[in-house]
C-alpha positions in Angstrom: -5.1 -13.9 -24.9 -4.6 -10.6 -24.3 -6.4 -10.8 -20.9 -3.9 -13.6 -19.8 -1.3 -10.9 -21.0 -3.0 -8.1 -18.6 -3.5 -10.7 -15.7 0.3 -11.4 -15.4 1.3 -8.3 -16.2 -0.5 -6.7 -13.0 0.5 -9.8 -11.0 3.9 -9.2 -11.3 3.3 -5.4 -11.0 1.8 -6.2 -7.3 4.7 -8.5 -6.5 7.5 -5.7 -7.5 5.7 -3.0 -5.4 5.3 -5.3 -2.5 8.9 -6.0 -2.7 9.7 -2.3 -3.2 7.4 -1.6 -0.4 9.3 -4.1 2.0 12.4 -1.9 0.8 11.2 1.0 1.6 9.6 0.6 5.2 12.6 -1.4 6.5 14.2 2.6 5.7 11.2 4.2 7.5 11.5 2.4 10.1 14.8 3.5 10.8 13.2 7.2 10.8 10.0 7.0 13.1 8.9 5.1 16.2 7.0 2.3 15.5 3.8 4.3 16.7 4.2 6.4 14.4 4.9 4.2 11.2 1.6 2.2 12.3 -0.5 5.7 12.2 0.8 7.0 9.1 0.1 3.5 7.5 -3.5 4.2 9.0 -3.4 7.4 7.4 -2.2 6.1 3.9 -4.6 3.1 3.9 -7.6 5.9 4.8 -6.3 8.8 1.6 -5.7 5.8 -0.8 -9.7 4.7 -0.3 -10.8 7.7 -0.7 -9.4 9.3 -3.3 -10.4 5.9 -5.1 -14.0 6.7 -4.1 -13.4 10.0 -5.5 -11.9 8.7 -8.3 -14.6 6.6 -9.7 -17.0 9.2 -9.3 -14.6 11.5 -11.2 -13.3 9.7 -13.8 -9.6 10.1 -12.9 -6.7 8.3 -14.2 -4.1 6.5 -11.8 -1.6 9.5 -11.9 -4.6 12.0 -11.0 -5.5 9.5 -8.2 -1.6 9.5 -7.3 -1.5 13.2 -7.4 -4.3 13.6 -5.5 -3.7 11.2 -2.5 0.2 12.5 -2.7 -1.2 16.1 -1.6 -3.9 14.3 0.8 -1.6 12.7 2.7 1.2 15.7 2.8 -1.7 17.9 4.0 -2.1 15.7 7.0 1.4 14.8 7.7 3.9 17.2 7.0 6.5 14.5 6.0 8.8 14.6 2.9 7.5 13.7 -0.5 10.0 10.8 -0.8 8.1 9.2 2.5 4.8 9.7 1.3 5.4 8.3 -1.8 6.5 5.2 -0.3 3.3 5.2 2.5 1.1 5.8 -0.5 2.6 3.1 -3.0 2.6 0.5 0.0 -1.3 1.8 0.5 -2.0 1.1 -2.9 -0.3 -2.4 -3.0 -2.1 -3.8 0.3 -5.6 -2.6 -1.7 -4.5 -4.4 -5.1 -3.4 -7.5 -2.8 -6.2 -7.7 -0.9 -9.0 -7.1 -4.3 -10.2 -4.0 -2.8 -9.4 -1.6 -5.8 -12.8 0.2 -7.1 -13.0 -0.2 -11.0 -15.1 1.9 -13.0 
């Protein structure tokens, strides 16, 4: 039972940061050329793999991952802590959606 619990629970977890995510780029997108949304999602989809690589080697929790790729992805973009949070979460959503998120 519980497993049924911990299956819907993360499916509507993925649904609300997908939604969120749509939220948030349709603001981005006000802010950078489309060139440049499409390489820092490049960039986002890249830190989030591996620091979940890292991760399972490590051991860490999902706020050390977070923390982690948060300071990855600021070290190679330069852009407000807000807007990575957002190319980050959306990183981590497309992973989950798409089954590709490394368990230990």
């Amino acid at each position: 039972m519980n497993e049924v619990w911990a299956s819907a629970l993360a499916t509507i977890v993925v649904a609300v940061l997908t939604g969120l995510s749509g939220v948030l780029v349709a603001y981005l997108r006000s802010k950078l050329s489309l060139d440049e949304r499409v390489k820092l999602v490049d960039t986002a989809r890249a830190v989030v793999r591996a620091v979940e690589i890292i991760a399972i080697s490590q051991g860490w929790t999902s706020e050390e991952k977070k923390t982690e790729a948060l300071a990855r992805m600021a070290s190679l973009t330069g852009l407000s802590e807000e807007m990575i949070d957002t190319y980050i979460e959306a990183a981590v959503a497309d992973l989950k959606a798409a089954g590709e998120e490394l368990t230990q």
